[in-house]
Structure formats: structure tokens, C-alpha cells
gemmi code that builds the backbone of each chain (N, CA, C; Angstrom):
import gemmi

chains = {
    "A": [
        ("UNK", (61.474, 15.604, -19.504), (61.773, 15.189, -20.872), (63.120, 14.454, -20.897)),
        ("UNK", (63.031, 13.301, -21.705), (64.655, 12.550, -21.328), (65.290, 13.279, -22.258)),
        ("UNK", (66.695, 13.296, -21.783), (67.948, 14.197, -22.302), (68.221, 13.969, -24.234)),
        ("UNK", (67.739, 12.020, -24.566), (68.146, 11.709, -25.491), (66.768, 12.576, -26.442)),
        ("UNK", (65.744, 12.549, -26.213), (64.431, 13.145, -26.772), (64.978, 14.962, -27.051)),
        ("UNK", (65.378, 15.224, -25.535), (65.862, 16.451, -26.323), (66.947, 17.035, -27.003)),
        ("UNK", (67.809, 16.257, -26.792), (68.742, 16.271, -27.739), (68.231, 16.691, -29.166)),
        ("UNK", (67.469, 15.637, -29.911), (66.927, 15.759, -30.883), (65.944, 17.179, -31.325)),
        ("UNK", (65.298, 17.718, -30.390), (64.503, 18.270, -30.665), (65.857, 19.683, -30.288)),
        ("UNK", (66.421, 19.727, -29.799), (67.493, 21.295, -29.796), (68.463, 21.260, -31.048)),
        ("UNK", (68.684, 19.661, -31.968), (68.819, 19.663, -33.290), (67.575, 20.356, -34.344)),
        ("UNK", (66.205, 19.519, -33.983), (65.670, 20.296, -34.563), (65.327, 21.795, -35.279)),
        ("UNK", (65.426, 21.934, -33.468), (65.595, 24.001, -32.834), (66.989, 24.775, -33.670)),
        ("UNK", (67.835, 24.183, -34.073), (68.956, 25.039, -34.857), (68.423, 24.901, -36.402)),
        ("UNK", (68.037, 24.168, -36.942), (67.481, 23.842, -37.954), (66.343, 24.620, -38.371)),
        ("UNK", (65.568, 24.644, -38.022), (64.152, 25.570, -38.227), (64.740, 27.152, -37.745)),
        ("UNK", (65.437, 27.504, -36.659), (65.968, 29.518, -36.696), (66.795, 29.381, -37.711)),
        ("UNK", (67.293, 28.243, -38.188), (68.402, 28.397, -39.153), (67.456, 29.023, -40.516)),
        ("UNK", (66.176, 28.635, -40.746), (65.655, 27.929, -42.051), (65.082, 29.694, -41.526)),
        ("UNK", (64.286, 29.627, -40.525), (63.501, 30.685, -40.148), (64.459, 32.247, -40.155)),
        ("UNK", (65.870, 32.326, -39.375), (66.812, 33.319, -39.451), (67.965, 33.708, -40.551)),
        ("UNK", (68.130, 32.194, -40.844), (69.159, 32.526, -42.126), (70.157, 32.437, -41.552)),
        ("UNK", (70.818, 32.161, -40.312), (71.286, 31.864, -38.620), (71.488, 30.585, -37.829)),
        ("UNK", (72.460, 30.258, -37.477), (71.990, 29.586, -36.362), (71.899, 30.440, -34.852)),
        ("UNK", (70.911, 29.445, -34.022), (70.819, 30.145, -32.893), (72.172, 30.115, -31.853)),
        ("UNK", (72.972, 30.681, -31.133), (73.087, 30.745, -29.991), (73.001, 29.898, -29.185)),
        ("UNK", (74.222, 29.606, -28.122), (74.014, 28.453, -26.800), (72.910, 29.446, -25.831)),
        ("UNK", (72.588, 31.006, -25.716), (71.884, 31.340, -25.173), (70.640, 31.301, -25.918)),
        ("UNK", (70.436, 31.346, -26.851), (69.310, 31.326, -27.478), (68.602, 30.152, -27.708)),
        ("UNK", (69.319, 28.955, -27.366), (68.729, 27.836, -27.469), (68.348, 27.339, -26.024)),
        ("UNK", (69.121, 27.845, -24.467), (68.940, 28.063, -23.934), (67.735, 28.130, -22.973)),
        ("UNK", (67.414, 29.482, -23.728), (66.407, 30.177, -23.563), (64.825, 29.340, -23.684)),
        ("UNK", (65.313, 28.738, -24.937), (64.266, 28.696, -25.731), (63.752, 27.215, -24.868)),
        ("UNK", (64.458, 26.481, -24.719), (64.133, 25.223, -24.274), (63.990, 25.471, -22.361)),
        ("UNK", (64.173, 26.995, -21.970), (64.048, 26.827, -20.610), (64.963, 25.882, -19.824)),
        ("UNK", (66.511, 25.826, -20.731), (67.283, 25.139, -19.825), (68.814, 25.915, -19.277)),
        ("UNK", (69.890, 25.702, -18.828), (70.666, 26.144, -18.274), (71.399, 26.481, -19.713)),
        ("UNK", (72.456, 27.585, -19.793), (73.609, 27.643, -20.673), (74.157, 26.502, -20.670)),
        ("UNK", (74.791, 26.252, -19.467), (75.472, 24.597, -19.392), (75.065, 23.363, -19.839)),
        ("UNK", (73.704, 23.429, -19.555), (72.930, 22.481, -20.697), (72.760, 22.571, -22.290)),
        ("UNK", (72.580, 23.741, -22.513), (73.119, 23.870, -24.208), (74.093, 23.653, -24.647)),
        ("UNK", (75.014, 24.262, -23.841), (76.209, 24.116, -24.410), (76.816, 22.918, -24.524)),
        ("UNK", (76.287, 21.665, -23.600), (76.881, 20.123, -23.845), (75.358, 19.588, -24.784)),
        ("UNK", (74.210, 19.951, -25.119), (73.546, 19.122, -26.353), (74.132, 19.636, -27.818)),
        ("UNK", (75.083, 21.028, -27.875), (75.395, 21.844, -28.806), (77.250, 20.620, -29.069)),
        ("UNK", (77.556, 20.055, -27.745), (79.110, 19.615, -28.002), (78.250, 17.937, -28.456)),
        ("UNK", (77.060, 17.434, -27.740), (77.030, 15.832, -28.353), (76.514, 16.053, -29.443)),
        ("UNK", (75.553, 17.064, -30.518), (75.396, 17.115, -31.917), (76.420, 17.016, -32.545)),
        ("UNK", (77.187, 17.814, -31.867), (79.193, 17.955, -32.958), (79.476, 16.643, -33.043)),
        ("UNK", (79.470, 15.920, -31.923), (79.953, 14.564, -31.689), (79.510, 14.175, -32.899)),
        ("UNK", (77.956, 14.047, -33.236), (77.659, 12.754, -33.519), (77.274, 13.569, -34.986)),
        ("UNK", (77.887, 14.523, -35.213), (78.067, 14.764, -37.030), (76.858, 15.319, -37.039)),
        ("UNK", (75.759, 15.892, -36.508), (74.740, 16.753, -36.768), (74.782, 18.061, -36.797)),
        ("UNK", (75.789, 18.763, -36.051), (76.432, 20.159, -36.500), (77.824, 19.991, -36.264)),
        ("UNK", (78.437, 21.116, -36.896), (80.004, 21.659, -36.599), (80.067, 22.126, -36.022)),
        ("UNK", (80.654, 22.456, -34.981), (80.986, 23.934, -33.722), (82.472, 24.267, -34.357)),
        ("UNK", (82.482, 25.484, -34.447), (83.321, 26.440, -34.137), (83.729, 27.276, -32.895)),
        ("UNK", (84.949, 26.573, -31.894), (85.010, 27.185, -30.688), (85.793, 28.105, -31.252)),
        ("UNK", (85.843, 28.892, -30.271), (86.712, 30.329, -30.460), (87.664, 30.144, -29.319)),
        ("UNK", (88.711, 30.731, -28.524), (89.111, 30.674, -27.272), (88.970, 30.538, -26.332)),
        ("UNK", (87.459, 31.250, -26.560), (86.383, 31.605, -25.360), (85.391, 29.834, -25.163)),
        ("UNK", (86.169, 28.866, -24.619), (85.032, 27.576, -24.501), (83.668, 28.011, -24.337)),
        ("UNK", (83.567, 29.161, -23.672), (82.074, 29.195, -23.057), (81.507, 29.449, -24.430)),
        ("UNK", (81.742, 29.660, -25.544), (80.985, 30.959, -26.695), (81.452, 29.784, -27.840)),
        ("UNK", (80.958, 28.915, -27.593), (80.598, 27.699, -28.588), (79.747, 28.538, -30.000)),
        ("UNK", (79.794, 28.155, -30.808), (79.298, 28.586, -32.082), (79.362, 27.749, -33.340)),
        ("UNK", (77.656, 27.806, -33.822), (77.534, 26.329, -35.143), (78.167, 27.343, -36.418)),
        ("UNK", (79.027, 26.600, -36.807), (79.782, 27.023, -38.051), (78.611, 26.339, -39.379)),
        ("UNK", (78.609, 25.278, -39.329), (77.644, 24.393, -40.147), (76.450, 23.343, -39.495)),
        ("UNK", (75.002, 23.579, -39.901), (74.770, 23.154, -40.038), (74.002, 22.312, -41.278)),
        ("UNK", (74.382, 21.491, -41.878), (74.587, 21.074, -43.561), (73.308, 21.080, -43.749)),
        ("UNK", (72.792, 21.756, -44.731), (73.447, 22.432, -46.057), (73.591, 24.031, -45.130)),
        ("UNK", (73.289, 24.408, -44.622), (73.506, 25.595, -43.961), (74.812, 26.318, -43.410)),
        ("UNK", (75.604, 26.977, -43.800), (76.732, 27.827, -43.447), (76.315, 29.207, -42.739)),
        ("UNK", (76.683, 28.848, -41.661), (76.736, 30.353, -40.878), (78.078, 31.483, -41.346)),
        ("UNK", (78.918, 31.001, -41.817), (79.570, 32.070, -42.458), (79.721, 32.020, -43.959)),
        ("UNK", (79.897, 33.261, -44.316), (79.672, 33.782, -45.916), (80.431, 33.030, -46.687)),
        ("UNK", (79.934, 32.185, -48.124), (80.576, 31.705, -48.845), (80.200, 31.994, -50.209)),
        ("UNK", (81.148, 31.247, -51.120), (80.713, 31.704, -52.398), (79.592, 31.119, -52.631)),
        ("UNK", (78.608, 30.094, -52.199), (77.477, 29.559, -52.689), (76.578, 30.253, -52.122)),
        ("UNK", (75.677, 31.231, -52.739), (74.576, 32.348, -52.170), (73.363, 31.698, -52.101)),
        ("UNK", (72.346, 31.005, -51.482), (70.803, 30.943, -51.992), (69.888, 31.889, -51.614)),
        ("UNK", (69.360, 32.559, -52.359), (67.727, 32.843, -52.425), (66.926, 31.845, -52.560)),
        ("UNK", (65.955, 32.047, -50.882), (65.010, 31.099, -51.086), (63.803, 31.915, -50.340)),
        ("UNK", (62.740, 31.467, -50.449), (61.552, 31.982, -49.565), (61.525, 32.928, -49.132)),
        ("UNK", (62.291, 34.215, -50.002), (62.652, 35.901, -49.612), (63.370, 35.857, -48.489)),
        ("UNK", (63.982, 34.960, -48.564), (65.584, 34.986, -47.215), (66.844, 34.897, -48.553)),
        ("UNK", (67.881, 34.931, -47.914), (69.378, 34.355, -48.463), (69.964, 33.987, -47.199)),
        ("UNK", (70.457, 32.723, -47.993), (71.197, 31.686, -46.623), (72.705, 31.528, -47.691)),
        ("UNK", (73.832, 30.793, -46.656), (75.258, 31.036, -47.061), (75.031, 29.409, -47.289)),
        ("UNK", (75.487, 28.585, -48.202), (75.705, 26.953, -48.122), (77.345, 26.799, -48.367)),
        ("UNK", (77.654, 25.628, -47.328), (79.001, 25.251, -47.081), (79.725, 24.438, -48.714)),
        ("UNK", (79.120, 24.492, -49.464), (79.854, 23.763, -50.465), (78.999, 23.887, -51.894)),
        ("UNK", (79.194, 23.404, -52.683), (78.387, 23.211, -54.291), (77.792, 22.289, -53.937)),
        ("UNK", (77.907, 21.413, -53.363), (76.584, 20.424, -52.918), (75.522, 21.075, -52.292)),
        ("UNK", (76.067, 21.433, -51.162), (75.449, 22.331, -50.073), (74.320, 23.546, -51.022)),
        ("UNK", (74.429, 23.926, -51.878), (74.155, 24.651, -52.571), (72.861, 24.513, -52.978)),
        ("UNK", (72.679, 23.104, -53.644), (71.479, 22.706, -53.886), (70.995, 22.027, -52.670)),
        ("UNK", (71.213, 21.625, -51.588), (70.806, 20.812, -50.922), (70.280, 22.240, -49.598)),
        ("UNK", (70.114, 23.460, -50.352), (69.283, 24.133, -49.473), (68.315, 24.413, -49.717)),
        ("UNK", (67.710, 24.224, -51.011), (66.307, 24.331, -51.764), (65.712, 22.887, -51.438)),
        ("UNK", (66.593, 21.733, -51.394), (66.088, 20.447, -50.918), (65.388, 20.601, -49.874)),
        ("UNK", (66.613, 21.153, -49.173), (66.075, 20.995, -47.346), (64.628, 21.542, -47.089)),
        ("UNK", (64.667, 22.419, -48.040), (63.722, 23.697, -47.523), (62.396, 23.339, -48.225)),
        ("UNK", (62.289, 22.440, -49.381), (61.710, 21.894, -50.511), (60.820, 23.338, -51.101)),
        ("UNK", (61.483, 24.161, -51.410), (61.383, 25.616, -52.181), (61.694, 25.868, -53.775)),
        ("UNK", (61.548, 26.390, -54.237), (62.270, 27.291, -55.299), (63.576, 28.226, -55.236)),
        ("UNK", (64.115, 28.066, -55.577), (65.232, 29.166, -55.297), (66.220, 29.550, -56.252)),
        ("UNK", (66.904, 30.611, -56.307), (68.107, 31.025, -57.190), (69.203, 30.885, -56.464)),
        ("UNK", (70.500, 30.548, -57.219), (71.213, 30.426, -56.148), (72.760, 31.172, -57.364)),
        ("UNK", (73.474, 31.731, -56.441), (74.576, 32.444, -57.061), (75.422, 31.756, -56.266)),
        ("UNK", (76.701, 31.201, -57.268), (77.955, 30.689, -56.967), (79.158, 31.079, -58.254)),
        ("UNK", (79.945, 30.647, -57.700), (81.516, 30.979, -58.263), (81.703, 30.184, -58.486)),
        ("UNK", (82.551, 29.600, -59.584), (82.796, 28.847, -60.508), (84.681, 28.849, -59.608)),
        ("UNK", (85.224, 27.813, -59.085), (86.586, 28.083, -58.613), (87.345, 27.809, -59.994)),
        ("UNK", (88.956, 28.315, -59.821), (89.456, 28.586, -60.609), (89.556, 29.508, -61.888)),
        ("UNK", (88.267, 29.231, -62.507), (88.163, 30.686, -63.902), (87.096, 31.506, -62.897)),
        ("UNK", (86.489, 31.948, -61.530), (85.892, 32.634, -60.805), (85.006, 33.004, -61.470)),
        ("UNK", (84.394, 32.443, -62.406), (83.600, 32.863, -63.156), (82.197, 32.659, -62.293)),
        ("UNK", (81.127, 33.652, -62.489), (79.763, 33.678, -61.176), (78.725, 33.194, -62.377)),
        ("UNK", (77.984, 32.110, -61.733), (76.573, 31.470, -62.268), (75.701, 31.606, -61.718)),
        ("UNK", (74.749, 31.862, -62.214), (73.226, 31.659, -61.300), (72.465, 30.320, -62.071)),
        ("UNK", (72.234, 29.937, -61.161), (71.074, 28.849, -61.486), (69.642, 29.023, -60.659)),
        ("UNK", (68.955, 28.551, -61.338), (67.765, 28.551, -60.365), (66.510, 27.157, -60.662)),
        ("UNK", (66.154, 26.744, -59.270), (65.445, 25.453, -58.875), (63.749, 26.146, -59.027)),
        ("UNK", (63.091, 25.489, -59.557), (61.995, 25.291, -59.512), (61.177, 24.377, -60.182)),
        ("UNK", (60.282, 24.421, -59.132), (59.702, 23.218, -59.542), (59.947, 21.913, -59.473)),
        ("UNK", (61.146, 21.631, -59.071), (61.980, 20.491, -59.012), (62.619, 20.179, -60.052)),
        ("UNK", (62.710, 21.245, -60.654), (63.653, 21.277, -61.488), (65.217, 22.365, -61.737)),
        ("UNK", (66.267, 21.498, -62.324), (67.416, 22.807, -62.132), (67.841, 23.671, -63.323)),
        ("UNK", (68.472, 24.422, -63.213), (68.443, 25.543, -64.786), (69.398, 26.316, -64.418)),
        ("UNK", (70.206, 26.784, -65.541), (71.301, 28.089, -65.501), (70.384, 29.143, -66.386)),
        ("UNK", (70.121, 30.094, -65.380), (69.628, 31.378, -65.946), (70.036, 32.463, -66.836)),
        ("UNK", (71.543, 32.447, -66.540), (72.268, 33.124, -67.674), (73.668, 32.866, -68.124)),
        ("UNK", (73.727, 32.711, -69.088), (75.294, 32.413, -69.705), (75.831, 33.014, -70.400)),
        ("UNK", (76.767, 33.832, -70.255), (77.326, 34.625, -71.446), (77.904, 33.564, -72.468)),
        ("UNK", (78.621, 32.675, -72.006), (78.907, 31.844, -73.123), (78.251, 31.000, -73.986)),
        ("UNK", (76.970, 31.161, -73.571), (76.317, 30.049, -74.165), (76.460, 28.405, -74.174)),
        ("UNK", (76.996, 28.623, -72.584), (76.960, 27.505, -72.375), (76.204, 25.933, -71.441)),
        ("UNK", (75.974, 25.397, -71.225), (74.549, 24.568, -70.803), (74.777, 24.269, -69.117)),
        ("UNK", (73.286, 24.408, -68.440), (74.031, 23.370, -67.229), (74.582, 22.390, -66.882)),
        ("UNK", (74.923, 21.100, -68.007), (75.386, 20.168, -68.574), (76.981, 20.134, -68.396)),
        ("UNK", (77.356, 21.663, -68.283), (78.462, 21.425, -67.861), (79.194, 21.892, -66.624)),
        ("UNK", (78.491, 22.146, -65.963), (78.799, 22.661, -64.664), (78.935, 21.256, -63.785)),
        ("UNK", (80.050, 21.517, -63.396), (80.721, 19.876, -62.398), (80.722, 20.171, -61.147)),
        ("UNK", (80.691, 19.420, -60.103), (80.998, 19.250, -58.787), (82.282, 18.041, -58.629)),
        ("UNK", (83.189, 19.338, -57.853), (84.187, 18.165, -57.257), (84.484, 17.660, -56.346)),
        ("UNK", (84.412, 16.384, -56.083), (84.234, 15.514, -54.230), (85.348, 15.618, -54.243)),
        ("UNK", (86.254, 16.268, -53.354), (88.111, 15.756, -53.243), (87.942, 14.204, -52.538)),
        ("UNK", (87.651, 14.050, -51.445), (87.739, 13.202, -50.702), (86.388, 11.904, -50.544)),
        ("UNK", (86.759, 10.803, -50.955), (86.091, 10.044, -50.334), (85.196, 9.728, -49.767)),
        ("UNK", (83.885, 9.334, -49.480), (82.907, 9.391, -48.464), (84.210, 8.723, -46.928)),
        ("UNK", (84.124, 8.106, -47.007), (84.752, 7.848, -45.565), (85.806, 8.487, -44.941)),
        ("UNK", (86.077, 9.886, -46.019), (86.728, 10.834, -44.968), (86.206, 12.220, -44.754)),
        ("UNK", (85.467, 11.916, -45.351), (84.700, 13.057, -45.270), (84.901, 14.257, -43.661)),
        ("UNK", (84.547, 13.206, -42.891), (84.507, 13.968, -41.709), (86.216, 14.159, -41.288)),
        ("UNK", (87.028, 13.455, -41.526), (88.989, 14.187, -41.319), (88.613, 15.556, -41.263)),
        ("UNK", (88.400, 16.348, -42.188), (88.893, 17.491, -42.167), (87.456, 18.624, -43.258)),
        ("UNK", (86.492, 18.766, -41.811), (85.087, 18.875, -42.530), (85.316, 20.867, -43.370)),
        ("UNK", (86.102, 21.301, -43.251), (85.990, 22.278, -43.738), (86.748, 22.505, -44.654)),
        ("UNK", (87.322, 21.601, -45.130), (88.290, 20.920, -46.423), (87.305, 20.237, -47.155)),
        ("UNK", (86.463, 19.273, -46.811), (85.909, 18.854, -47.430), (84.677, 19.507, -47.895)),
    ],
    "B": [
        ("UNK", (83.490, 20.465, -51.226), (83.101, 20.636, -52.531), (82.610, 21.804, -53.506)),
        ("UNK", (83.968, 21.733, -54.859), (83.964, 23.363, -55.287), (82.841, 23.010, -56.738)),
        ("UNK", (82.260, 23.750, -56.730), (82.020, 23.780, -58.732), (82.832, 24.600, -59.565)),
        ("UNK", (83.072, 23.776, -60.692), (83.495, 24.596, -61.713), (82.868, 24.062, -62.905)),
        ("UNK", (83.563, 25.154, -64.305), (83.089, 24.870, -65.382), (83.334, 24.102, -66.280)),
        ("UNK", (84.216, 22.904, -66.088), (85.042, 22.391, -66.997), (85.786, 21.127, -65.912)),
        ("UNK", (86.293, 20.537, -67.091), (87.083, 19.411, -66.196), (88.669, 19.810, -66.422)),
        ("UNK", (88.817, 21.017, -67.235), (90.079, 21.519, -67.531), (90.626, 22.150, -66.068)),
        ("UNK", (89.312, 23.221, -65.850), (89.705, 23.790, -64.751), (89.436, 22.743, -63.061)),
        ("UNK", (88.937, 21.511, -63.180), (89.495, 20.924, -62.129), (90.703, 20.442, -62.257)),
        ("UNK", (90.784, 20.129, -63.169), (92.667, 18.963, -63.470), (93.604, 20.387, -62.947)),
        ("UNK", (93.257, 21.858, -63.423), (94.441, 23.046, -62.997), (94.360, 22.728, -61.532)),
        ("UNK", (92.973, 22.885, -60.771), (92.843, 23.021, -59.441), (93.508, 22.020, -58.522)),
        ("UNK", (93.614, 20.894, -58.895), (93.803, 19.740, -58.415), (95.695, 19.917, -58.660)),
        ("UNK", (95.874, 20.255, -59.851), (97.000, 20.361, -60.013), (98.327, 21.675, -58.889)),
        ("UNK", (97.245, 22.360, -59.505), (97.945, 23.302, -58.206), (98.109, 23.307, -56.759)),
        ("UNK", (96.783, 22.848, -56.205), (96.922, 22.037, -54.861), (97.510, 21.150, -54.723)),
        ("UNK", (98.259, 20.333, -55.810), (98.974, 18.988, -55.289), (97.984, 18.230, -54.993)),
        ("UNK", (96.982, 18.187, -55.454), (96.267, 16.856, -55.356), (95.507, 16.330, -55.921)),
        ("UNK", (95.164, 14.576, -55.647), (94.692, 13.897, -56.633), (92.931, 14.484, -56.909)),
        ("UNK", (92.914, 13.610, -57.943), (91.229, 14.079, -58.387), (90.359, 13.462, -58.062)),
        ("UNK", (89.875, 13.822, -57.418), (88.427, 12.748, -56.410), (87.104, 12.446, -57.725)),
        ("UNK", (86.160, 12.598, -56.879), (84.877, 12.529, -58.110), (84.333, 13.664, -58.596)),
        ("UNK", (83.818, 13.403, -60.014), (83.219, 14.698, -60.721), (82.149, 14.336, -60.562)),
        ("UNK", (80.967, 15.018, -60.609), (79.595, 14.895, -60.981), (79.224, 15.978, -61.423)),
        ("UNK", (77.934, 16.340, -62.374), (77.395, 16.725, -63.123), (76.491, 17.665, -62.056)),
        ("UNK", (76.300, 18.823, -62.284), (75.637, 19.542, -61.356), (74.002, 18.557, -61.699)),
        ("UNK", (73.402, 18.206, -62.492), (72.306, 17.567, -62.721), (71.971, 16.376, -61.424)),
        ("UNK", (73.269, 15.919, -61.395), (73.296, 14.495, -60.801), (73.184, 14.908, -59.368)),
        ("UNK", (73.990, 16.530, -59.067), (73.959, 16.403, -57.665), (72.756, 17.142, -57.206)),
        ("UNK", (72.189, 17.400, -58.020), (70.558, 18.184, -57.662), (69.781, 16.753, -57.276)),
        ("UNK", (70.260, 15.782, -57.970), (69.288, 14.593, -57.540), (69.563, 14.118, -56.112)),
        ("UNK", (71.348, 13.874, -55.982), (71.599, 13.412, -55.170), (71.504, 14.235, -53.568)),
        ("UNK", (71.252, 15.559, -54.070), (71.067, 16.554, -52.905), (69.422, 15.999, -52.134)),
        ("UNK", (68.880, 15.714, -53.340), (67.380, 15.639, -52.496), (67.072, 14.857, -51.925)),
        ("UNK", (68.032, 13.184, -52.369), (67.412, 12.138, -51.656), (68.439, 12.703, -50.299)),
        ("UNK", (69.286, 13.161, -49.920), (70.264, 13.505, -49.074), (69.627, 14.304, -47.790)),
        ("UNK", (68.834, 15.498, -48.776), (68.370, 16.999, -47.566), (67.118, 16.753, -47.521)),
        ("UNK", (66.321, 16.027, -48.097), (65.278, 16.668, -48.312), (64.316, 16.206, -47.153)),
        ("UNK", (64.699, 15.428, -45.650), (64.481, 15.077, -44.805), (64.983, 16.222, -43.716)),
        ("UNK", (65.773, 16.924, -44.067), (67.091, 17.266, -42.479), (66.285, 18.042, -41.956)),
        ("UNK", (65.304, 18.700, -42.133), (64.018, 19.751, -41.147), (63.543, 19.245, -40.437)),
        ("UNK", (63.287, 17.946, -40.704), (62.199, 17.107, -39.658), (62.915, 17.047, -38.630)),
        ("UNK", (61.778, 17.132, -37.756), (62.082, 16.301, -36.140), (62.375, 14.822, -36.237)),
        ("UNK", (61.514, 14.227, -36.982), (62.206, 12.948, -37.393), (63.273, 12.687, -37.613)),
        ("UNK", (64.280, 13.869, -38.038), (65.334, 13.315, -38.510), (66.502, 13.169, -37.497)),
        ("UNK", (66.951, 11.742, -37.415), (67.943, 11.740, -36.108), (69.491, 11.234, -36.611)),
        ("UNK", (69.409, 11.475, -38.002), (71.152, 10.939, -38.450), (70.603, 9.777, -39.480)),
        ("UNK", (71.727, 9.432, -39.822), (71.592, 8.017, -40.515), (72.518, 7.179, -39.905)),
        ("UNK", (71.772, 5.843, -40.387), (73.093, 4.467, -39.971), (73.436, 3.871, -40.929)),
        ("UNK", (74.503, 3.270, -41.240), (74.990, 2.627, -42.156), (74.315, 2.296, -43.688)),
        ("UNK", (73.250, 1.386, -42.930), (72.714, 0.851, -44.481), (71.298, 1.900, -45.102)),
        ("UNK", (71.401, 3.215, -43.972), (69.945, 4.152, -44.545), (71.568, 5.153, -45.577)),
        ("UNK", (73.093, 5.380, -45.488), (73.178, 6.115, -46.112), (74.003, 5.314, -47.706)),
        ("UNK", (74.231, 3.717, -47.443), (74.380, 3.074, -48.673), (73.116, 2.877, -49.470)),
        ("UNK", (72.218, 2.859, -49.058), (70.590, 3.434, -49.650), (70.917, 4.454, -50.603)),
        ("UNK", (71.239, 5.381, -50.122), (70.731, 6.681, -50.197), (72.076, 6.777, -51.594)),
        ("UNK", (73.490, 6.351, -51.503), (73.918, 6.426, -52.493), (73.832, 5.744, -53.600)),
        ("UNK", (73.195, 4.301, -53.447), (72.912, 3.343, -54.480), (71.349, 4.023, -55.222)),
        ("UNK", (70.792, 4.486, -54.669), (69.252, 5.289, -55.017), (69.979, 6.787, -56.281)),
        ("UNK", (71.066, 7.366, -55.882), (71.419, 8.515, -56.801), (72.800, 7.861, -57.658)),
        ("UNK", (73.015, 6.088, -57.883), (73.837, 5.849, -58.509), (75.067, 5.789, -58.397)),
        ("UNK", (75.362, 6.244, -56.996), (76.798, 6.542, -56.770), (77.581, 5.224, -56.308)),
        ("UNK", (77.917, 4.383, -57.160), (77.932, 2.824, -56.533), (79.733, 2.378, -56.894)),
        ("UNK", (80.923, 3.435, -57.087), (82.121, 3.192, -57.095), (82.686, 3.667, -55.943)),
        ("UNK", (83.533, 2.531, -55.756), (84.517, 2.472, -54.594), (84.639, 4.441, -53.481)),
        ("UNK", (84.657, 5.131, -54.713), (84.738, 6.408, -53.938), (83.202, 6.361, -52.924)),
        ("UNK", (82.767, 5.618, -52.833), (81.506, 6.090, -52.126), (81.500, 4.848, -51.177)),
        ("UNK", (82.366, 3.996, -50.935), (82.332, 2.942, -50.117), (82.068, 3.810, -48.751)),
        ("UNK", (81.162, 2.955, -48.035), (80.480, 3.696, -46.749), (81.761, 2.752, -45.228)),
    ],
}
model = gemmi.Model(1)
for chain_id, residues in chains.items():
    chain = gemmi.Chain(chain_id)
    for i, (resn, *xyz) in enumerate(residues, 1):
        res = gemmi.Residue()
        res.name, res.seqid = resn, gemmi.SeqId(i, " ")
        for name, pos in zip(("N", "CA", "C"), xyz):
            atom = gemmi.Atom()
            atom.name, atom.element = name, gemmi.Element(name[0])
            atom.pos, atom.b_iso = gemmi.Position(*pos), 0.0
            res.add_atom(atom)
        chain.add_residue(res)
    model.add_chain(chain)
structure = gemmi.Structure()
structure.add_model(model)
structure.setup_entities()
């Protein structure tokens, strides 16, 4: 199988345990899965980073590479919660948020925090459609904002800022 | 990218961080703009975008000011 073919398809492979675990997999688990060396995961796991298809999070340990993001997907806990398909997955941002019912093309509820007044919303997607389920204030989804700090073209400077 | 409820409480946020105010959008707008965005990223097909598949993709959800220059 040429390297560039699988490349793609061990993107795939984090994507679907992601969708399937709620997770990403593991440099051993991907490994495994593709019947190739650690050493080989671990450099299709560093050219995805490269080329903006996941985030790695190294730790000290080079060998123990780890996907922090793959978008809309957060491997660690954030304030954007989704319920989807009787899983809950973590999304990296208020974009990210909705763009995990996209990915997944599901229904879902999704619990987030409102920054600054910390105030917690639920909304929920169905149907292809979006909705705030409850408001104490009586107030509409109409006003719930998303804020881009940065630019599209910097997006990637400083991806966990952004 | 944070949500909040108000544009009061971004101008505090922005304010307190020391920094300027990027773009607002309407949670409505970004449900749209999420889908033309994700609603591919499962596929095996999907191998990234290039240039003019992601100025597509923002001129398609409207996003056509300078903040979105690709």
C-alpha cells in the first residue's frame, strides 16, 4: 500500500474510533490496527500534525505522541459537551460544538458555557435544525454569539488559543 | 472560539484579555457554517482542503470580509 494512500486512511482510522470511542486512538492502537510498526504510526500521526489534520500533544515522553484534537473532536474535557448517538464527545471550541453533530450528521444536545456570565445552555440539533431547549431568561437562540478572536489566516499560530 | 450571551459580555472578555474583537456570529450562522465545514471530515474521501475548496466554503456561509481572507 503506498505510504501517501495510507496516510489517509490512518486519518481516516482516528476519525471513525474517535466517532466510534468518543477517543482518539493511540500510536499503538493505530499501530496495531493497520499491522504496522509503532515507528510507523508514530511518523503518519507527526505528517497529519504537519499538514493540519490533527493536533498532537507531545508530552516529554517523544515516544507517547498523543491527538489532542481532532476537529471538531477534543480529546480533552471542555466546556462544549455533545450528546450524540448515545455517546458524549468533548468539542474544542463553540464552533467545534456544532460541527460534531455535522460531522456525525446526527441529532444531538449539546451543553456549553456561556464564557464570562458562565452561564450553561443547552441546545439541541435535530433534524437539521438548531434550538435552545431551555432558558431561564427567556431568552432566544438569536442571541447566543460565537467569537472568532483571530483571523482565518492565523488560525493555525496558536491552535489552542484559537 | 468561546460563546457567549451578549455582545456586552464579549466587549468585557475582550476587554479584560487586552484584546481586540475579532468576529461575532450568530450561533444560527455558525450551525450553517459548521456543516458546509464538517459535514465531510468522516469520509475517507476527505484529504484536507486547498485554497479555492476553503474560499468556497466561506463565500457559500457568507463569510466574505477581510477577516476571512484565505
Amino acid at each position: 500500500m503506498a505510504k501517501e494512500s495510507l496516510l489517509w486512511q490512518v486519518r481516516h482510522f482516528v476519525y471513525a474510533h474517535f466517532a466510534e470511542n468518543t477517543r482518539p486512538p493511540s500510536v499503538d492502537e493505530a499501530a496495531a490496527h493497520f499491522d504496522i510498526s509503532m515507528e510507523e504510526a508514530r511518523e503518519y500521526y507527526k505528517e497529519l500534525h504537519k499538514s493540519h489534520a490533527i493536533f498532537l500533544e507531545a508530552d516529554k515522553d517523544i515516544n507517547n505522541l498523543a491527538i489532542r484534537m481532532a476537529w471538531p473532536f477534543s480529546a480533552v474535557p471542555t466546556d462544549f459537551k455533545v450528546h450524540a448517538n448515545g455517546k458524549t464527545y468533548f468539542a474544542n471550541c463553540a464552533w467545534d460544538m456544532l460541527g460534531v453533530p455535522a460531522a456525525l450528521h446526527s441529532d444531538a444536545v449539546i451543553e456549553a458555557v456561556c464564557t464570562e456570565s458562565n452561564e450553561t445552555v443547552q441546545l439541541v440539533v435535530k433534524n437539521g435544525q438548531i434550538m435552545e431547549s431551555r432558558s431561564k431568561a427567556k431568552r432566544t437562540i438569536h442571541q447566543l454569539l460565537v467569537h472568532f478572536p483571530l483571523p482565518f489566516s492565523r488560525w493555525y499560530d496558536d491552535l489552542v488559543f484559537t | 472560539m468561546l460563546l457567549f450571551r451578549s455582545e456586552e459580555w464579549i466587549d468585557k472578555w475582550c476587554q479584560r484579555n487586552n484584546l481586540e474583537r475579532g468576529e461575532v456570529l450568530t450561533i444560527q450562522k455558525v450551525w450553517e457554517f459548521s456543516r458546509l465545514w464538517y459535514h465531510n471530515r468522516l469520509s475517507l474521501e476527505y484529504h484536507g482542503r486547498n485554497i479555492e475548496q476553503v474560499v468556497e466554503i466561506f463565500r457559500q456561509a457568507g463569510l466574505m470580509s477581510k477577516f476571512w481572507y484565505v
